[in-house]
Structure formats: C-alpha cells, structure tokens
N, C-alpha and C positions, 0 to 999 in steps of 0.2 A: 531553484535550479539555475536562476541565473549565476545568481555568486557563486555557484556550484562549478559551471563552465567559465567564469572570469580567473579563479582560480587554476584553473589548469589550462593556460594560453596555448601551450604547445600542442593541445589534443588536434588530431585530425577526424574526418570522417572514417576512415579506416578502423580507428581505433576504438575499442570495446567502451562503452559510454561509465560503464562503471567496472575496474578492474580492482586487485590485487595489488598488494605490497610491493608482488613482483612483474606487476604490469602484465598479466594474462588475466582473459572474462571472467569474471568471478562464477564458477560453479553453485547449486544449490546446496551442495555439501558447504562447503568455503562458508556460504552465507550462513546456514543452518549455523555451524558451531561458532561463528564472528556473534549474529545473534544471540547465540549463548552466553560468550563472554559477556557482552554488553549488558545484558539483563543483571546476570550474576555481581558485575559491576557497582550498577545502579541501583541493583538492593532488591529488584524484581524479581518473582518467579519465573525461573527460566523456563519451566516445563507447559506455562500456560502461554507463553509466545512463540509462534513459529514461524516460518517464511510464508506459510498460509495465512499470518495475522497479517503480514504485511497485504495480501493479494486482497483482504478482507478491506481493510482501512482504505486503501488506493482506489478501490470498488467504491467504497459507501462515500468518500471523500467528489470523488468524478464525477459520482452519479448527482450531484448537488449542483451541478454545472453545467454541463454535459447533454447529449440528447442521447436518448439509448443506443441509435445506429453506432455512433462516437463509441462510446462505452463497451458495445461490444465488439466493436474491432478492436479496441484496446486490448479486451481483455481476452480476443481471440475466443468467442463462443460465437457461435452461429445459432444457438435454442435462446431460451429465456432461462438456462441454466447461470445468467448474473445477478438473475432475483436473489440465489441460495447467500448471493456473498453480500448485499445490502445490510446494512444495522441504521438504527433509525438512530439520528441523532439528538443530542438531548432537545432542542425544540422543538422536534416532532413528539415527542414523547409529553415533555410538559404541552403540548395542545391538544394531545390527544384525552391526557387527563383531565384537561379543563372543557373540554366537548362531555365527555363522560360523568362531569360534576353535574354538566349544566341539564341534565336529562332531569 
C-alpha cells in the first residue's frame, strides 16, 4: 500500500483511494469486468473469481493479524457474519492434519 500511495504524490484526501482510468470511484461493475480481464489474462478461470474473492481473501488475510472488533469494522458487520468469509490457511490446515495423525 505503501508503494501504492508513493506512486500517486498528487492524490488528496478527497480523492477516491482507488479510481478509474478516468479518475472517478471505481464501481463494483468497473471492478467485476477489470477482474475479468485480468483472470482471462493470466490464464485463470474467470468465472471462479469474483469481487467476493477479493472480500474473501482480505477477510482470511486481516483476520491473521487483527483482533475481530478491527475486522469487523473493516469489513462493516456488526454479527459474526465474518466467520462465513474466513478460509483457513495452508498452516492451519497442515496442523490440523498433523493433530489428527497424532490421535
């Protein structure tokens, strides 16, 4: 993020933190089909990523860091509806198998 805002000197607070080509908020349409490109690009399936991956990833990513209060103001829930967007990541996963060996 840093290099992200060193690159753009001129931005102000005013302005949309991530924008357009043509310098207006990027919409979730806007992102949806940019997303798409990108995949398509890359070689990826476009149809299995969506702007929900990203809310997914940003979630399970946060949440490694983070204290939940943080988390879910972030992610704008006020329930324990942020549990739905967690994925466990791979060293939870290999220790849970290695818990499960050990029985």
């Amino acid at each position: 993020m840093i290099c992200f805002l060193r690159s753009c000197p001129h931005a102000t607070l005013q302005e949309p933190l991530f924008a357009t080509e043509k310098e207006k908020p990027m919409s979730k349409a806007w992102l949806a089909s940019h997303l798409h490109l990108l995949c398509q690009t890359c070689g990826l399936p476009p149809d299995r990523y969506t702007t929900h991956s990203l809310r997914i990833g940003a979630a399970t990513t946060a949440a490694a860091s983070t204290s939940v209060a943080t988390l879910k103001l972030m992610g704008r829930w006020s329930s324990s509806a942020y549990e739905r967007y967690l994925r466990p990541g791979a060293k939870d996963i290999l220790e849970a198998q290695k818990a499960m060996g050990a029985l």
